[in-house]
C-alpha positions in Angstrom: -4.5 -16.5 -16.6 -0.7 -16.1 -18.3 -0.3 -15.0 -21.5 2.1 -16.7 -24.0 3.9 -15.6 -27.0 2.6 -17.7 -30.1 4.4 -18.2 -33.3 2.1 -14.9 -34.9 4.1 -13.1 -32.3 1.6 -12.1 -29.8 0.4 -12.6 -26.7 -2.7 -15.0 -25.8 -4.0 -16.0 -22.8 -3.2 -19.5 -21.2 -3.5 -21.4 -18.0 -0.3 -22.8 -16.4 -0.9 -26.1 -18.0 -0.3 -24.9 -21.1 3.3 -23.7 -20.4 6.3 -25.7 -21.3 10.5 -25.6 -21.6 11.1 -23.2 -24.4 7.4 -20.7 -24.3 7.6 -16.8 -24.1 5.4 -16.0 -21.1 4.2 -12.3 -19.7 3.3 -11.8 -16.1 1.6 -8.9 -14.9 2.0 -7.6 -11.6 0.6 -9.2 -8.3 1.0 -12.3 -10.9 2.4 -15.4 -9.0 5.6 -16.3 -11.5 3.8 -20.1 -12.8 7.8 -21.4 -14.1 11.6 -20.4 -14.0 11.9 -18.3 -16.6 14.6 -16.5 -17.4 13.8 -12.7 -17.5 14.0 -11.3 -21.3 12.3 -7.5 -21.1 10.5 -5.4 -18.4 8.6 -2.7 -18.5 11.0 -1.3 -16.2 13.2 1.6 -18.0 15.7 0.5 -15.3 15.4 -3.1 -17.3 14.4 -4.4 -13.5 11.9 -5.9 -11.8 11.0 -6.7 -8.5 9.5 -10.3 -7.0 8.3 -11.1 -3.7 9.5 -14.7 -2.6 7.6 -15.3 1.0 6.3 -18.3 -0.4 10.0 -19.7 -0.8 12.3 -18.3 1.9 10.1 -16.2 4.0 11.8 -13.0 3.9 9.3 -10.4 3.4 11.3 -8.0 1.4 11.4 -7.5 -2.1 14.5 -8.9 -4.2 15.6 -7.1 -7.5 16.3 -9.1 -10.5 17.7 -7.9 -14.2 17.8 -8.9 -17.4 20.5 -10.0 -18.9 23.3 -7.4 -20.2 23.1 -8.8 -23.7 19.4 -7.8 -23.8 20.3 -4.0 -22.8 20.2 -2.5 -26.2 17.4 -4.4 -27.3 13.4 -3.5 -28.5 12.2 -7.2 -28.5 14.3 -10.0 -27.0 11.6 -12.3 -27.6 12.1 -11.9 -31.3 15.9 -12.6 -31.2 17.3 -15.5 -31.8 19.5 -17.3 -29.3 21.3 -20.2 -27.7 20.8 -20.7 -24.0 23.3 -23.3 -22.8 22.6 -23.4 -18.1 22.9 -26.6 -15.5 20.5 -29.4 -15.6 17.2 -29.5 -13.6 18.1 -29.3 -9.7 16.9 -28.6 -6.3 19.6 -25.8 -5.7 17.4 -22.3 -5.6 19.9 -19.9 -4.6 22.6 -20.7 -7.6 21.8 -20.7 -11.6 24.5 -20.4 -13.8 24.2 -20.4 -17.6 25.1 -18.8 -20.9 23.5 -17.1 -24.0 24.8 -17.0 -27.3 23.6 -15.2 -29.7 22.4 -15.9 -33.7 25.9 -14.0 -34.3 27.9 -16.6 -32.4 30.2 -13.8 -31.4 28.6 -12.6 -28.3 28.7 -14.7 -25.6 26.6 -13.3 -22.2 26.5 -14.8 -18.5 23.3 -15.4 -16.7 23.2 -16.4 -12.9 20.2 -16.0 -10.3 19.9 -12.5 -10.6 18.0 -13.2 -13.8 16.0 -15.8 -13.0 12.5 -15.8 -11.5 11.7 -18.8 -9.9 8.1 -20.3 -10.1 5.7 -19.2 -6.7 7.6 -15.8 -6.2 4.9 -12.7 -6.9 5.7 -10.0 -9.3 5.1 -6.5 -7.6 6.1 -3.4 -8.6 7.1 -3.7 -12.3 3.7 -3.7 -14.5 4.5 -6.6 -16.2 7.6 -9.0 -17.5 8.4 -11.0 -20.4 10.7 -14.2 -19.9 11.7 -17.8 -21.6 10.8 -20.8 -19.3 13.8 -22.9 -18.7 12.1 -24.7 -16.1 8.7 -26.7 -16.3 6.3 -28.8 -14.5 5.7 -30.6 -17.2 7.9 -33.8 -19.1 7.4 -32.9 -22.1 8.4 -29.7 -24.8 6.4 -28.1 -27.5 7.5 -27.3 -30.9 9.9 -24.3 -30.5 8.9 -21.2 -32.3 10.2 -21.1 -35.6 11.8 -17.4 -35.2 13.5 -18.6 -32.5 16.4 -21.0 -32.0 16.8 -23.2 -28.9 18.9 -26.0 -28.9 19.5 -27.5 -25.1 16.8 -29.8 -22.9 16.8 -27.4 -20.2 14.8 -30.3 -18.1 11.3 -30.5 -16.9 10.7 -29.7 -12.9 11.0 -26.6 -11.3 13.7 -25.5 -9.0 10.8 -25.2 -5.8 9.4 -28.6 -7.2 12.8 -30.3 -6.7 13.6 -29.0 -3.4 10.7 -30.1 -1.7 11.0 -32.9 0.1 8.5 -34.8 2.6 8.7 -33.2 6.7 9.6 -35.8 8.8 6.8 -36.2 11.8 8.3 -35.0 15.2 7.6 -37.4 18.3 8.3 -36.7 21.7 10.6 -39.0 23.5 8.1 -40.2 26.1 5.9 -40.6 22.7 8.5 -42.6 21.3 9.1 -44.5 24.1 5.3 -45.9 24.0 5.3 -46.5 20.8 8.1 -48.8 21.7 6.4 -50.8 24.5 3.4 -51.2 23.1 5.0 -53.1 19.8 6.7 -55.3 22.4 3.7 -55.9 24.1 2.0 -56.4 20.6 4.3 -58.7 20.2 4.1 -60.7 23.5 0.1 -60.6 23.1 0.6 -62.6 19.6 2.8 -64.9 21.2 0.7 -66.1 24.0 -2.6 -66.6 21.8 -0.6 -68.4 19.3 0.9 -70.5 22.0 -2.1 -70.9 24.3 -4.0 -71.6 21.0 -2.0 -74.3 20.4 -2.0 -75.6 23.8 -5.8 -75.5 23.8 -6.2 -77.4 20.4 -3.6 -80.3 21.7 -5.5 -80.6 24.8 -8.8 -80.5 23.2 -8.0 -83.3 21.2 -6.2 -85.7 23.9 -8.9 -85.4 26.4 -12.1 -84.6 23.9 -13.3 -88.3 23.8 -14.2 -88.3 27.7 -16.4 -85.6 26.6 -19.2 -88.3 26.0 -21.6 -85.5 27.3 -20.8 -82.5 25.9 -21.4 -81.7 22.0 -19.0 -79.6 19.7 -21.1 -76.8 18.3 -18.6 -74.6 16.6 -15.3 -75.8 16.5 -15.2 -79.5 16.9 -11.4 -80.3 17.4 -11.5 -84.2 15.8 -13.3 -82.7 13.1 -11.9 -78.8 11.8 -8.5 -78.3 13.5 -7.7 -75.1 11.8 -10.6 -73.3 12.3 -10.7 -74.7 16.5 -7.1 -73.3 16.2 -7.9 -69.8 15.0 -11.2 -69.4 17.4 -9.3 -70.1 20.6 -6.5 -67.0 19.2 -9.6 -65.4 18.9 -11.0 -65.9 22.5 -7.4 -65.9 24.2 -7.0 -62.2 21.9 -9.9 -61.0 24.0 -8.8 -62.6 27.2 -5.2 -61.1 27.3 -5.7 -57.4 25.5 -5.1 -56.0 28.7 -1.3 -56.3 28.1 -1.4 -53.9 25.2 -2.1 -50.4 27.3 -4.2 -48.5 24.4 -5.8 -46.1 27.2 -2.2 -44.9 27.7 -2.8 -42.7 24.5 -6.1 -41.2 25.5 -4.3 -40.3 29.2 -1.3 -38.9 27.7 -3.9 -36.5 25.4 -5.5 -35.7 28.5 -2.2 -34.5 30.2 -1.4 -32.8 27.2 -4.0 -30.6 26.8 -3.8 -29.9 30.2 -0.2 -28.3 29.9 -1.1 -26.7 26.2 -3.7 -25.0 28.6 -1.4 -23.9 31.6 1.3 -22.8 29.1 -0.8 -20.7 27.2 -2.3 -18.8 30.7 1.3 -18.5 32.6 1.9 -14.7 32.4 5.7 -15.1 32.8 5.9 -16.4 29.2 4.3 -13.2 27.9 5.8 -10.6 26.3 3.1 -8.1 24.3 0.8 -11.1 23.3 0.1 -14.2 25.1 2.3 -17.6 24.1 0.5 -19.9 21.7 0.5 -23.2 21.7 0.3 -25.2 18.2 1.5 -28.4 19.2 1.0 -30.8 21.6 3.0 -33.4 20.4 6.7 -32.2 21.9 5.4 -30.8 25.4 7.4 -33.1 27.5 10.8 -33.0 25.3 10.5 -28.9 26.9 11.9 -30.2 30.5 14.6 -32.8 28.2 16.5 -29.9 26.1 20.2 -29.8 27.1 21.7 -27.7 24.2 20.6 -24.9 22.1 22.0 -23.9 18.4 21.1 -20.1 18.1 21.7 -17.5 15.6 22.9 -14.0 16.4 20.9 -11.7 14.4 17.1 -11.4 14.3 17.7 -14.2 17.2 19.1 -12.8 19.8 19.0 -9.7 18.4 16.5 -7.0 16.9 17.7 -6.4 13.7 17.5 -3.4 13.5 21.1 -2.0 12.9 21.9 1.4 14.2 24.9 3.5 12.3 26.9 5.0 15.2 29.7 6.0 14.0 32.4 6.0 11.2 36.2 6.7 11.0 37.8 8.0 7.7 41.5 9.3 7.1 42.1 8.5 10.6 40.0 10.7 12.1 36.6 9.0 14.0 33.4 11.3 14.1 31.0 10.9 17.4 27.6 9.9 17.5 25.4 12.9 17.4 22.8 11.2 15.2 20.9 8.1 15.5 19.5 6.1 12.1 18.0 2.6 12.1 16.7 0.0 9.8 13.7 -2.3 10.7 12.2 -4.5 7.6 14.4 -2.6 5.4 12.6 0.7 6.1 14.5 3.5 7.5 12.8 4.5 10.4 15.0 7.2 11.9 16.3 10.6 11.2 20.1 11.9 11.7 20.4 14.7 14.5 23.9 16.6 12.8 24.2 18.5 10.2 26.0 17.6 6.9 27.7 20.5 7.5 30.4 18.8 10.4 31.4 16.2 7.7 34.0 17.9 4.6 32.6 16.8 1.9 34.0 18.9 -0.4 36.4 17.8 -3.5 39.4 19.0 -1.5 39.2 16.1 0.8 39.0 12.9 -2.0 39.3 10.4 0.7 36.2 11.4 2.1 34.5 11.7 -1.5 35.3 8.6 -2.3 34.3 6.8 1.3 31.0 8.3 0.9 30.8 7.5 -2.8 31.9 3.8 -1.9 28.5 3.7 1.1 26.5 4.9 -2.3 27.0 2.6 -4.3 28.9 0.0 -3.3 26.1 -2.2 -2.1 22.6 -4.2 -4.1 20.3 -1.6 -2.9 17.7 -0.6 -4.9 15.3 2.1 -4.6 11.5 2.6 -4.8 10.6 5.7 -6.2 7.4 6.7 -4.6 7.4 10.5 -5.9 9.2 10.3 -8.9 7.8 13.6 -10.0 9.9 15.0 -6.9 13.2 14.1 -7.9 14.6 17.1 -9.8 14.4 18.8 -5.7 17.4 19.2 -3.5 15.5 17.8 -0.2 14.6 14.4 -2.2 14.8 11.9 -0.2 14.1 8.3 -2.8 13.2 4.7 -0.4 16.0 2.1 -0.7 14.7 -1.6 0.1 17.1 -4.6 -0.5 17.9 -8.2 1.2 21.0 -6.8 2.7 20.7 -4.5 5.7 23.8 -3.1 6.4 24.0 -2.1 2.8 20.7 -0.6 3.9 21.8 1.7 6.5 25.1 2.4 4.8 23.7 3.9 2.0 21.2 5.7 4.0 24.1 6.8 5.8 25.7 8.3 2.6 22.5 9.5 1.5 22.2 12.2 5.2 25.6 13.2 4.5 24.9 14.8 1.3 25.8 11.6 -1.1 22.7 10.5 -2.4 22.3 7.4 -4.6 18.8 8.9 -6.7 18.6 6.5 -9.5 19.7 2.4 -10.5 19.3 0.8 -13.1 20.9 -2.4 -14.5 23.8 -0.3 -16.3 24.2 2.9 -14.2 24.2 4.9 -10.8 23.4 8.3 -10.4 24.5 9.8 -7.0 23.5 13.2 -6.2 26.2 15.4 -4.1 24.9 17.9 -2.2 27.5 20.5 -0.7 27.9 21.6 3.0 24.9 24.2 3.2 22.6 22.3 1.4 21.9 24.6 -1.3 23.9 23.2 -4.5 23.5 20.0 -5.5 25.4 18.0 -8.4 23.9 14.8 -9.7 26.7 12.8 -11.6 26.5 9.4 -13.3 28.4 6.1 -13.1 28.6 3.5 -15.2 28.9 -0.2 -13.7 30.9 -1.9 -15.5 31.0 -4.9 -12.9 29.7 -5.4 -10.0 31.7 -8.6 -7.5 28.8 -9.9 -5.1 29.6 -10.4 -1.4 30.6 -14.4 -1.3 31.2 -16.5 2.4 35.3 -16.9 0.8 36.0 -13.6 -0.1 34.2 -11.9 2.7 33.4 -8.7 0.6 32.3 -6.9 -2.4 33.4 -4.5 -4.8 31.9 -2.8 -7.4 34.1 -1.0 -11.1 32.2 2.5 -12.7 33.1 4.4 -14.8 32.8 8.1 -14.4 34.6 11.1 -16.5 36.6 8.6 -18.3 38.1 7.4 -15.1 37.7 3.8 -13.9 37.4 3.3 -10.1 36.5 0.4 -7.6 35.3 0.5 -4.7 35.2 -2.5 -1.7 33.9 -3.0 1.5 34.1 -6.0 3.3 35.7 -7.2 6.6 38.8 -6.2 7.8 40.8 -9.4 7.6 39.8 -9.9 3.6 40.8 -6.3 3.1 43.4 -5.4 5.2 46.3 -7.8 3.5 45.2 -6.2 0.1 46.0 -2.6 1.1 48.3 -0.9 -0.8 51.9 0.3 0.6 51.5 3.3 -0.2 48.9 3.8 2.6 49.8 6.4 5.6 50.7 3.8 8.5 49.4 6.7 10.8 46.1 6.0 9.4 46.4 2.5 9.3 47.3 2.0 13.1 44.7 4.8 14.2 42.1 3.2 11.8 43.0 -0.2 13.7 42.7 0.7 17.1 39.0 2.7 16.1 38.2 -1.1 14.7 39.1 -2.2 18.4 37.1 0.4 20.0 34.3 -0.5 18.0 34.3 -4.2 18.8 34.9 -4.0 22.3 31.6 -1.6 22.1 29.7 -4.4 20.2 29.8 -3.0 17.0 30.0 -4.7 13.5 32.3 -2.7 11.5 33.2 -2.5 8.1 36.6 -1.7 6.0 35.8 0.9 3.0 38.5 0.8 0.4 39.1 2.2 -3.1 41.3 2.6 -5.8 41.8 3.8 -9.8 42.6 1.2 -12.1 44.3 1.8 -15.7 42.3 1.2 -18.9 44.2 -1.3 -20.6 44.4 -3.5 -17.0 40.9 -3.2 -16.6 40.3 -4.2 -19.7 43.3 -7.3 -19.7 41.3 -8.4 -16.6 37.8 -8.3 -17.9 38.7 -10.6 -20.4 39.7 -13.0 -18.0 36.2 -12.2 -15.6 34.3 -12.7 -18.8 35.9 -16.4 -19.0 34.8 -17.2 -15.7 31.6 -15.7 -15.9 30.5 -18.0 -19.0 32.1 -20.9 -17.7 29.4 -23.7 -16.7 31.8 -25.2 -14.3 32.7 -24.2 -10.8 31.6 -20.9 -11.9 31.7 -19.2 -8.6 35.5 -20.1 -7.8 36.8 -18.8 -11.2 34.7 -15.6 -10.4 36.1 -15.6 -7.1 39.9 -15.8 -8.1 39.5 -13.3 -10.9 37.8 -10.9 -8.7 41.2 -11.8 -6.2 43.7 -10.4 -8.7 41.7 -6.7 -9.6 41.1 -6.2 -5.2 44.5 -5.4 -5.2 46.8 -2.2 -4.4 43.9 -0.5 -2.4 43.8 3.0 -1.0 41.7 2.6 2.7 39.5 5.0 2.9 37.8 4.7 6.4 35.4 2.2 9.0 31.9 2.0 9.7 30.6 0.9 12.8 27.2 -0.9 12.9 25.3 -1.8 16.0 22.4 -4.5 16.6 21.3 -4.3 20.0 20.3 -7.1 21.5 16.5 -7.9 22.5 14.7 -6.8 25.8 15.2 -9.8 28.0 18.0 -12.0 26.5 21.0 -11.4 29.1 18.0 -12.3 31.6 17.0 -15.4 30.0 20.1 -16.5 28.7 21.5 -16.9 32.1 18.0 -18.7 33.8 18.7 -21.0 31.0 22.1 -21.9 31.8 21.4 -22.2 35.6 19.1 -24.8 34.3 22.3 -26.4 32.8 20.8 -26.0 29.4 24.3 -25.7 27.0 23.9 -22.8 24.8 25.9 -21.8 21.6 26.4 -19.0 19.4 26.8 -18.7 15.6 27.9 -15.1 14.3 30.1 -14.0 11.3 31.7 -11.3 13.9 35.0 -10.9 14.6 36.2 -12.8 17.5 36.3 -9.0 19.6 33.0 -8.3 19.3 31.3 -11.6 19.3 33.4 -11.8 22.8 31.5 -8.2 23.6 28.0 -9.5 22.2 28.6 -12.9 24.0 29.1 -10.9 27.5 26.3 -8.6 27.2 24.0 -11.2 26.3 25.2 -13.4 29.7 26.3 -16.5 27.3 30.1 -15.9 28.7 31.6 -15.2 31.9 35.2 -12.6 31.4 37.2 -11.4 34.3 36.7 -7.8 34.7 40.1 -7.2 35.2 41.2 -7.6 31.4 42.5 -4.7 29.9 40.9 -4.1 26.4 44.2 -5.3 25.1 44.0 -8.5 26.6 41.4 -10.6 25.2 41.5 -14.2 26.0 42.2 -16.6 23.6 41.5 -19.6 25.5 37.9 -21.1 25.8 36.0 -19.4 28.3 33.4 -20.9 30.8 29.7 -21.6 29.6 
């Protein structure tokens, strides 16, 4: 049961097929989400909520979702009035973009897929949620509520509704292949009864008057032609089924199960749990396979990224510690002390590296003590979609730069000095935050803090190198490139950390033109994109992060049994050509000379 806002402005309790385009709905939590709605309230002070959405992409972690910014400031969205202008029904789930205006007319606010909740994901977390369905099951809209003013058709299916498409049935080859002969033999079989049939009746009819003896008792030629005609197709049918091999089927089940059974008992494909068997349909197109499309991470790897090490002003500090992320838990514990890292306000480039590992990311964090978190030693649980963000900020977070709180509008990032015993909890205000995109190949985030206006990037180094500022120390720059190298050729993904202050009045000339893009219904993301282009400018590096995945128990072992098979195999990482070339040769996919120097990485294809 939902409950949905009526017109004397309270809840009552309804069944999904009562909801329609334009209804107020609440969902509790542990509530499945029954429509896209677009979130209005929650009862979140952070103005957050949190939804899992197994059911729709499988991840297991938890994704954060907002309400809009023009909501912020107030008691009752559902009692405002407003205009929400957004795209047409479509099967797209990862991309919304849309606009609200409100009764005013002079405050115009973006929306995207960070406010949407999309119908099947489960509501955890947050106790309950208000929202505005934009996105129905049903063809048909009620009578919109009379305090509140919607004018657009917003459609009538669901997002999950639209994307679903029917699974096409996978055949073997050999499965395939006898589907094949046996139409042909079908269609033989048809055309020798037809054709004997015919035969039979001619004959029948030339030579039936010598048959002086010998009475017609069904099918008398001279007499019914048509049904003599369709008897003997009958008889011949029975006479030549042979052709058609039906018991083919029934052998070829046999075998089947048969090699579902050896499969499942050979104990070299066992690795902590015997291999199961689901299908029995695709056994033979096993032996038949002569490429393989892989992915990198969580494929051939174990996703579960290791920070080991970092290099900032120049100067790279050693692994002495070991942290870890697995299912977006942090799972291990760093072995140094603070203490070895300045983090004092003496040093700002490595206050504002730190900072940038904070905050600089779409963390969020689960406060399971929240009683605890006036104390120094309080440690808060970040979950997110992103893991590298993950053990970035968990990175900045042992080294005395704590992110402690997030909502929708600010950060607050606790500083704890060298000998642990002071600790200062200051508060940014976001005044935009630039999502990671596949063009720009990095993220940024603006805050405000102490009047002062500062972004702060972190992407990969060919998207942020060529926007560094000039006035960069090319010491630092050539020893910060070389670290990048040693990283690679170690297998490690690494990250550029950047920052830089930006004026008042051009951060506000720019936001003006971000706003534009942001309400724009059309090609939103590449107007987001290029404004985003001309604020990531004139940036002060800061330092490098290395991140390592190792690679699972077994792969460099099985990768190369499968290519003495002369099974093709290929790769697809977002890596830098370096260390996909160290990742590729520790997993056995490529074959490099030893004798190249770590300055002379081939550019040529090298042998699969």
């Amino acid at each position: 049961m939902y409950f949905i806002y009526r017109t004397s402005r309270t809840f009552v309790e309804c069944k999904w097929q009562d909801l329609s385009v334009g209804s107020i709905v609440r969902v509790r939590v542990d509530q499945t989400i029954p429509a896209d709605i677009l979130l209005l309230s929650s009862s979140s002070f952070e103005s957050t909520c949190y939804l899992d959405t197994a059911a729709i992409d499988g991840e297991t972690n938890l994704k954060q979702k907002s309400i809009p910014s023009c909501f912020f400031n107030l008691d009752k969205p559902e009692d405002t009035s407003f205009e929400l202008q957004c795209d047409p029904p479509n099967d797209d789930i990862y991309h919304f973009r849309g606009r609200i205006i409100l009764s005013s007319g002079n405050n115009i606010s973006s929306c995207d897929n960070n406010n949407i909740l999309l119908r099947g994901c489960v509501l955890r977390i947050t106790d309950y949620v208000d929202g505005i369905i934009i996105y129905a099951g049903k063809k048909s809209c009620k009578n919109l509520f009379l305090f509140y003013l919607f004018k657009n058709n917003l459609g009538n299916e669901t997002k999950v509704i639209k994307s679903s498409h029917m699974s096409s049935s996978k055949h073997a080859r050999i499965e395939r292949y006898i589907n094949r002969d046996v139409l042909c033999s079908s269609l033989i079989l048809i055309f020798l009864c037809l054709l004997t049939a015919g035969l039979s009746l001619q004959w029948e009819r030339s030579f039936g008057q010598q048959w002086i003896y010998i009475p017609f008792i069904i099918d008398n030629p001279l007499i019914n032609g048509a049904g003599h005609f369709f008897v003997s197709a009958l008889r011949f049918l029975i006479l030549f089924q042979v052709m058609v091999p039906i018991a083919l089927y029934v052998s070829l089940d046999i075998v089947r199960v048969l090699q579902m059974y050896t499969i499942a008992r050979d104990k070299n494909l066992k690795y902590e749990h015997p291999i199961s068997c689901r299908t029995f349909t695709i056994n033979e197109d096993l032996g038949q396979i002569g490429y393989i499309f892989s992915d990198k991470t969580g494929t051939i790897t174990q996703n579960k990224l290791v920070f080991k090490s970092l290099s900032i002003g120049g100067l790279q500090y050693s692994n002495r510690y070991c942290i870890y992320i697995k299912k977006n838990t942090a799972l291990g514990f760093f072995f140094i002390s603070s203490s070895e890292l300045p983090t004092e306000s003496s040093d700002p480039i490595i206050h504002h590296f730190l900072t940038a590992l904070a905050i600089c990311n779409t963390s969020f964090i689960v406060h399971e003590h929240r009683e605890l978190l006036h104390r120094l030693d309080y440690q808060p649980k970040y979950e997110g979609d992103n893991a590298d963000d993950l053990v970035l900020c968990q990175a900045a977070s042992n080294f005395g730069v704590r992110m402690i709180s997030r909502s929708a509008q600010t950060i607050v990032v606790r500083y704890i000095n060298s000998t642990d015993t002071e600790k200062e909890d200051i508060e940014y205000e976001i005044l935009c935050l630039l999502p990671f995109d596949s063009a720009r190949r990095r993220m940024s985030i603006i805050v405000r803090t102490k009047d002062q206006i500062y972004l702060y990037i972190k992407g990969a180094e060919t998207s942020i190198w060529p926007n560094l500022s000039n006035s960069n120390d090319a010491d630092m720059k050539a020893t910060t490139e070389q670290h990048s190298l040693g990283f690679a050729e170690q297998g490690y993904r690494s990250l550029l950390v950047a920052y830089r202050q930006i004026p008042l009045r051009e951060y506000e000339n720019w936001f003006e033109q971000y706003r534009n893009a942001a309400n724009s219904l059309d090609n939103r993301e590449d107007a987001i994109s290029q404004a985003a282009n001309t604020i990531e400018i004139d940036l002060i590096l800061a330092g490098l992060t290395a991140v390592e995945d190792k690679l699972q128990d077994g792969v460099p072992r099985a990768i190369a049994t499968l290519r003495c098979a002369g099974i093709k195999i290929w790769l697809l990482t977002g890596d830098k050509q370096a260390t996909a070339l160290s990742t590729a040769q520790a997993a056995s996919l490529v074959n490099i000379p030893p004798t190249l120097g770590s300055n002379s990485v081939p550019l040529a294809p090298v042998r699969f």
